[in-house]
Every structure is written in structure tokens, then in C-alpha cells.
N, C-alpha and C positions, 0 to 999 in steps of 0.2 A: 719489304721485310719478309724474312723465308716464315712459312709458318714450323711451327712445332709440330715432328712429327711422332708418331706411335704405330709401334710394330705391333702389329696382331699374332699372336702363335694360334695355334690351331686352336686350342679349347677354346678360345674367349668367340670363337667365330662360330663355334661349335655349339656352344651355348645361346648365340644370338641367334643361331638359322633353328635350334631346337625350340626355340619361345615364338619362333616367328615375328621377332623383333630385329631385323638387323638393322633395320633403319635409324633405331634408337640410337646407335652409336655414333652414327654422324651427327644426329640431333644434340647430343650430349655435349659433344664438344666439337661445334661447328667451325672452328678457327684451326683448326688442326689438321695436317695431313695422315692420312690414314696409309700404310706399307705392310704389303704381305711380302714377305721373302722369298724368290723361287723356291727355298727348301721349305719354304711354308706349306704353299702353295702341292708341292709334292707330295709331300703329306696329304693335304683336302683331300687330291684327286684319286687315290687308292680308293677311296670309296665312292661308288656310280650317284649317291646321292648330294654326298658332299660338291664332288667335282661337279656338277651340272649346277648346283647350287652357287660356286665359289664363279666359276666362268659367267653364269648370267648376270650376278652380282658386280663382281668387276668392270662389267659394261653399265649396268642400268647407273650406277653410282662412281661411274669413272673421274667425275669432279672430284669426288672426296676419297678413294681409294684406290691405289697403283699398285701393282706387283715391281718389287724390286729385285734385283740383282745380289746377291750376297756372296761379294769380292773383296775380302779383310785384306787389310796391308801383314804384309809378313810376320810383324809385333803381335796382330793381332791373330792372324790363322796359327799360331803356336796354341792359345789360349782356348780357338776354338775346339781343336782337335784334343787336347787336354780334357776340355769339357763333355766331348761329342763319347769320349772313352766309358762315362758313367751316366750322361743322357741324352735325351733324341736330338737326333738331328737340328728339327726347329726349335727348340726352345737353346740349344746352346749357340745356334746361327743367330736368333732376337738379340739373347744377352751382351754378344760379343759386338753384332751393330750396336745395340743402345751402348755401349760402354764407349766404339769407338767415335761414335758422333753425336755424343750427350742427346740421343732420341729416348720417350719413354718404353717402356715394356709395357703390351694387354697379354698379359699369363694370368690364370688362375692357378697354376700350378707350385705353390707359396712353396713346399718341402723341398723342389728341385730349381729355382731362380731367387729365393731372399736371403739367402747369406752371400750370392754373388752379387746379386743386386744392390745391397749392402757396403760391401767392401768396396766396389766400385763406383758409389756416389751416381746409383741409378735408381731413374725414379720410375713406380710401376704400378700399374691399374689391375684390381681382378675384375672379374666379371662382377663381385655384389658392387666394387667401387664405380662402374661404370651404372650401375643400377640405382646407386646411394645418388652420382650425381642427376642421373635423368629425374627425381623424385624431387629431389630441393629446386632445379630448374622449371619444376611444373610438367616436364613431357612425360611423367608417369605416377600413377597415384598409385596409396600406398596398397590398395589393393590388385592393380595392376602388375606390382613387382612381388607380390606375393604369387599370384598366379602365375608369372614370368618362372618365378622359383620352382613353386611345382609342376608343371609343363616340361622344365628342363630334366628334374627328375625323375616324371612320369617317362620321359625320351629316352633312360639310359645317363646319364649324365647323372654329378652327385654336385649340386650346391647345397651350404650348408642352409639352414630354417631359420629367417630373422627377420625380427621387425625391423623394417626399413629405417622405419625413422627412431629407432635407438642405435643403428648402425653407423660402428668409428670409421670413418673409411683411412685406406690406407694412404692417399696421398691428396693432395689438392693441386691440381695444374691448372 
């Protein structure tokens, strides 16, 4: 049986490598295959920190994370280019994979992927949802994702200030 997979867009990676957690995300959802998209991935490497971070990562954690290819069939490169007109690159290459291959979305980027995400009967994780699940699974306490929070923000990065465990997440997979 194939497992389910989740496209990472840049922030949610961005956020894991800022807390010094990226490992959480496999932990979190260990049955799942994890997919960065070449235009993901293009993105990371613009920056000397990120790319050194994303290339070493991709090896040490090659079981559970693959860079993919991102080749829409025709139906779908209309929708991407459509998309790519009012946002980046990776987050309209994610949307348009997960819509074409029922895969989920990892964006935090809620203002520019949930009304597509939506209309197309795709399901998607942010960063606090991948946080909400490591806490109920045990692999992070609730001060652990507190800390995770401010580390990310103290890095540059805006996650919003919540307590974990009052936190609705947005999908269950």
C-alpha cells in the first residue's frame, strides 16, 4: 500500500530547521511520505543557510523525505500558471500537486493556499498543526512547543502565541 504523501512548501521547513526541530515531522507522522518539489527546493537554496540545511537533510533523512519533480499534466499546468500569476512559485507548484494527486499540503501560509485548498477538496497541515500533533502524540511537551514557537520568532519567522493544548488544529490525517 503507497503511503500518503505531504508536500512541504518552504515555510513549514523553514520553521522546523528555525526551532531545530526538523526531525519532529517525521516523528509526527511516521507512516507518511514526506515530498519537497524541485521548485520547493529552489526556493530553500537561494539562501547559503537554508540550502546547506535542505541538501544535508535530504540525505540524513532520505527514508522519509524525497525531492520531487514537479510535471502537472496540461489540465493542471493551466491552473498552475493561473496561480503562480498572484503567488510563488512553491506554494502554487504544492497546491496544484496536492489537488492533482489527492497528496496533503505542509504551508503555513493560510491567506495565500485556503480558499484553493478548499474549493479543491485538499487537505493541509501548518506548522502549529504539525506541532498540535507531535504534543497529543507525546514527541513534544507543551512547553517544548512553546519554546519551538518562540525560537521560530526570535529566528525571523512569525508564528502566531498558543497554548498547545487549547489548540483546534486544522486537519486530522
Amino acid at each position: 500500500m503507497e503511503k500518503t504523501k505531504i508536500l512541504l512548501d518552504s515555510d513549514v521547513v523553514i520553521h522546523f530547521m528555525k526551532a531545530g526541530c526538523f526531525s519532529v515531522l517525521f516523528q509526527t507522522f511516521p507512516n507518511h511520505q514526506y515530498l519537497i518539489l524541485d521548485v520547493v527546493y529552489d526556493e530553500l537554496r537561494k539562501h547559503p543557510a537554508t540550502k546547506a540545511f535542505i541538501d544535508k537533510n535530504l540525505y540524513f533523512f532520505s527514508n522519509h523525505i524525497k525531492a520531487e519533480t514537479f510535471a502537472p499534466k496540461a489540465e493542471y499546468k493551466k491552473e498552475y500558471f493561473k496561480l503562480q500569476s498572484t503567488l510563488g512559485r512553491g506554494e502554487s507548484a504544492c497546491m496544484v500537486y496536492c489537488w492533482e494527486h489527492n497528496d496533503v499540503l505542509g504551508s503555513s501560509n493560510l491567506r495565500d493556499i485556503k480558499s484553493f485548498c478548499a474549493a479543491h477538496g485538499i487537505t493541509y497541515l501548518t506548522t502549529l498543526d504539525f506541532l498540535y500533533h507531535a504534543y497529543t502524540k507525546g514527541i513534544l511537551t507543551k512547553e517544548a512547543c512553546t519554546e519551538y514557537i518562540e525560537q521560530v520568532n526570535a529566528n525571523g519567522s512569525r508564528l502566531p502565541i498558543v497554548e498547545i493544548d487549547h489548540y483546534v488544529p486544522n486537519a486530522v490525517i
